[in-house]
C-alpha positions in Angstrom: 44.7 42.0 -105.7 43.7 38.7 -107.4 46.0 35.8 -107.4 45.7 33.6 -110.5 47.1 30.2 -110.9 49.4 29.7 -114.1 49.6 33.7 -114.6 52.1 34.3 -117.1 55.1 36.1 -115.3 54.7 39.1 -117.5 51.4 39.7 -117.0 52.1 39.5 -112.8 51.1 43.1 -111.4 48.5 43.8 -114.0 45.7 46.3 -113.2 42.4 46.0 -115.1 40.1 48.6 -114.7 36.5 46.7 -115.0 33.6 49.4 -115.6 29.9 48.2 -116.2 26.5 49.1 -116.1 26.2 52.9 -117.1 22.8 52.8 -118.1 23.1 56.0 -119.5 19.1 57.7 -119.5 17.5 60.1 -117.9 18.3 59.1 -115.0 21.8 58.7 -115.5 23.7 62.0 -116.7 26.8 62.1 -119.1 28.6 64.0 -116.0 28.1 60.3 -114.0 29.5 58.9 -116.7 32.6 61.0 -117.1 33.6 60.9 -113.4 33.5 57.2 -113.8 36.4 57.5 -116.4 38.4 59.9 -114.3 38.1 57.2 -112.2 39.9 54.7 -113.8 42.1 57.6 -115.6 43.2 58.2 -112.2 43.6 54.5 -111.7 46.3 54.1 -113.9 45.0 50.7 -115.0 46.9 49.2 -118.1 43.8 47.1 -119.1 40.1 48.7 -119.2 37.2 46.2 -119.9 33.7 47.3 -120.0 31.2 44.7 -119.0 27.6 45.8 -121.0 24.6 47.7 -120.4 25.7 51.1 -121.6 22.2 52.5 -121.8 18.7 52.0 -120.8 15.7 52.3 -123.1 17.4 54.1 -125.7 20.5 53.3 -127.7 20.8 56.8 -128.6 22.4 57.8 -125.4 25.7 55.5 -125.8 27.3 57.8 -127.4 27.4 60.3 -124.7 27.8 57.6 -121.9 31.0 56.4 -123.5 32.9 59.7 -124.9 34.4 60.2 -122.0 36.4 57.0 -122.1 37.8 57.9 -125.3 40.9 59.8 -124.2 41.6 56.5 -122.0 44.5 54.7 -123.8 45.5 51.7 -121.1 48.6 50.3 -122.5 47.3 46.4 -123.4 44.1 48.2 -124.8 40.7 48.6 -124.2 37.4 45.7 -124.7 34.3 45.2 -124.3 30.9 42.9 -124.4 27.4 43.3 -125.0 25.0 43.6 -122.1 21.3 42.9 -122.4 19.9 46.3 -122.5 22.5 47.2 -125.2 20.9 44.1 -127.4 17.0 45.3 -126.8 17.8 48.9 -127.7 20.1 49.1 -130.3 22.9 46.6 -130.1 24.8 48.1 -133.9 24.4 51.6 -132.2 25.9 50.6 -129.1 28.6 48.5 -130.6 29.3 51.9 -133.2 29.5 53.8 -129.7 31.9 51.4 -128.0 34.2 51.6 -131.1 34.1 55.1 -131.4 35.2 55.2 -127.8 38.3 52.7 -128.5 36.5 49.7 -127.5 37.2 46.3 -129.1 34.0 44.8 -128.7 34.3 40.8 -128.4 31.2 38.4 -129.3 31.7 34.7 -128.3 35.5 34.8 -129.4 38.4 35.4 -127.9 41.9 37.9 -128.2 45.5 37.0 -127.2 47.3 39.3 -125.0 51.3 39.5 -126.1 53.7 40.6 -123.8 57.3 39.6 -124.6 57.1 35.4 -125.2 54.1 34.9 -122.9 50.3 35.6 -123.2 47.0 36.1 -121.3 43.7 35.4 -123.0 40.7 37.8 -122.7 37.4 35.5 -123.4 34.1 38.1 -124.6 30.6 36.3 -123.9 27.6 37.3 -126.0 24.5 38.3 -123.2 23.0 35.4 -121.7 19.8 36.9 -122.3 20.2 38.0 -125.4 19.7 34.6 -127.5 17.8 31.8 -126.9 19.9 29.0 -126.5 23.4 30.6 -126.1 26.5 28.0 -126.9 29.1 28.8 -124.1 31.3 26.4 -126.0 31.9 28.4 -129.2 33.8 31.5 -127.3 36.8 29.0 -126.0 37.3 27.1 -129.6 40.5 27.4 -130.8 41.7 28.3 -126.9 45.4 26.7 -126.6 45.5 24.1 -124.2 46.5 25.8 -120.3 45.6 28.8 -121.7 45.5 31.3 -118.7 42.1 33.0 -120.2 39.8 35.3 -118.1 36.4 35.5 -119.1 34.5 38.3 -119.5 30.5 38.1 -119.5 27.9 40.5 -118.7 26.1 37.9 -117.1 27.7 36.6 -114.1 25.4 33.3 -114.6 27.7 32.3 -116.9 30.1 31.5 -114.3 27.7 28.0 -113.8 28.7 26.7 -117.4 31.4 24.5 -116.9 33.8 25.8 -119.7 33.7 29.3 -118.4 34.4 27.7 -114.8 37.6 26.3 -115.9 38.6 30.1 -116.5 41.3 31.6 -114.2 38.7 34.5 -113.8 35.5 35.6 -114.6 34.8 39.7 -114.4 30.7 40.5 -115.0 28.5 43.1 -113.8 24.6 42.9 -114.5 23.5 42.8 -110.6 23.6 46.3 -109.4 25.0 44.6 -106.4 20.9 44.2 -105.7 20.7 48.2 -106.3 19.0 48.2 -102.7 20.3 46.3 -99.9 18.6 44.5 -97.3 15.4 45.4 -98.5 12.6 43.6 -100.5 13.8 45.4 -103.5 16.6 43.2 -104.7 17.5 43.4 -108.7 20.1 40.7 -108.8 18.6 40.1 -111.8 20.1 36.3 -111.6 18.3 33.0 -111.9 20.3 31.6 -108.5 18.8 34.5 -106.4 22.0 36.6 -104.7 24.4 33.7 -105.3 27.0 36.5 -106.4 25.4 40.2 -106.1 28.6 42.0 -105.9 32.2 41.1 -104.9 35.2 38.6 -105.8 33.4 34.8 -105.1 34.9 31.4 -106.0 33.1 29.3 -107.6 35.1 25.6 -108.7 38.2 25.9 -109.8 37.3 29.7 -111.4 37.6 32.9 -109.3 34.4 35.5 -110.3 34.5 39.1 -109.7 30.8 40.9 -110.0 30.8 44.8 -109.7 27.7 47.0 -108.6 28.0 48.8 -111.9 27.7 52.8 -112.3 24.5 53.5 -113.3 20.8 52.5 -112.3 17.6 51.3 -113.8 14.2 51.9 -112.5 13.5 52.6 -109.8 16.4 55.0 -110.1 18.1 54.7 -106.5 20.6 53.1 -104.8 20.9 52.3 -101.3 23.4 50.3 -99.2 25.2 49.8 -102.8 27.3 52.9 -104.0 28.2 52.9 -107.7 31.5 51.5 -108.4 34.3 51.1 -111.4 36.6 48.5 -110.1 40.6 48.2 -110.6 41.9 44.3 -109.6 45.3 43.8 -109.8 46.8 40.3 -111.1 49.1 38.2 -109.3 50.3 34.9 -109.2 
């Protein structure tokens, strides 16, 4: 459970289902895949956001990463970002994929939630990685003023931009949670070294929320860091 200041009454009790990494390859079967959506299908989240990197090395894979999550219908609806490895394989394919699946796929904007007179506000962040000089401002234009917004980024990096800090929560994945703990193999993939590998960490006023992710990337093991979908509930 993750308390929120200026939660919307509404939207108190809130489960989000946050799935990233699949890195569907090879190394990572559809069948790994799959029993991550029974996961959250057994979850009963009413939000599902999926946080990037779909495949690895090939876009052609999405597709059978993500069918599985079709049949998910979460009752406030189902969105996504773009990860890095989605962007330097085939970002169109993987977006096509997401859809297909029942994704919303945001890209530096941002959606309203509705439920009766009050709202929550999902923020989408294009990849860090994926542009040269990414503007962290542009996703938060037209934001209403005390908007209770949580951000979601593949890159948990982004939680050092101040804008994204002023969030009531950031949800990433991109780490692996290391992949292998406590050894000299450490893909935190972060430019603050293992500032946030894997957990809920404050950071300012923002609260951020990294998972380990599903899948792997080479070298294709985990150790000390299962795979993971995550379910945070909201509260006030």
């Amino acid at each position: 459970m993750v308390g929120l200041p200026g939660l919307p009454r509404e939207f108190r009790g809130l489960r989000i289902g946050v799935v990233s990494d699949l890195h569907r390859s090879t190394w990572v079967s559809a069948e790994h895949c799959r029993r991550a959506a029974r996961l959250l299908e057994r979850a009963k989240c009413d939000l599902i956001v999926n946080l990037g990197d779909n495949v690895t090395r090939s876009a052609g894979y999405a597709r059978t990463g993500l069918a599985a999550f079709r049949a998910l219908k979460p009752p406030a609806g189902k969105f996504a970002v773009i990860g890095n490895h989605d962007h330097w394989t085939n970002r169109s394919q993987v977006t096509r994929a997401l859809q297909d699946a029942g994704f919303r796929v945001l890209t530096d904007e941002w959606v309203r939630l509705e439920h009766g007179r009050e709202h929550l506000y999902l923020v989408g962040l294009n990849d860090l990685w994926a542009v040269t000089a990414p503007d962290l401002d542009a996703p938060f234009r037209g934001l209403p003023d005390g908007a209770c917004a949580i951000v979601l980024t593949h890159n948990p990096d982004a939680i050092y931009h101040p804008r994204v800090r002023a969030a009531a929560l950031v949800l990433a994945g991109h780490t692996h949670g290391g992949q292998v703990l406590g050894a000299n193999l450490v893909l935190a993939n972060s430019r603050y070294g293992r500032h946030h590998p894997h957990g809920l960490y404050r950071e300012g006023a923002a609260q951020i929320y990294v998972t380990s992710g599903v899948g792997v990337i080479t070298p294709p093991i985990r150790l000390g860091v299962p795979p993971e979908v995550g379910v945070i509930t909201l509260a006030r």
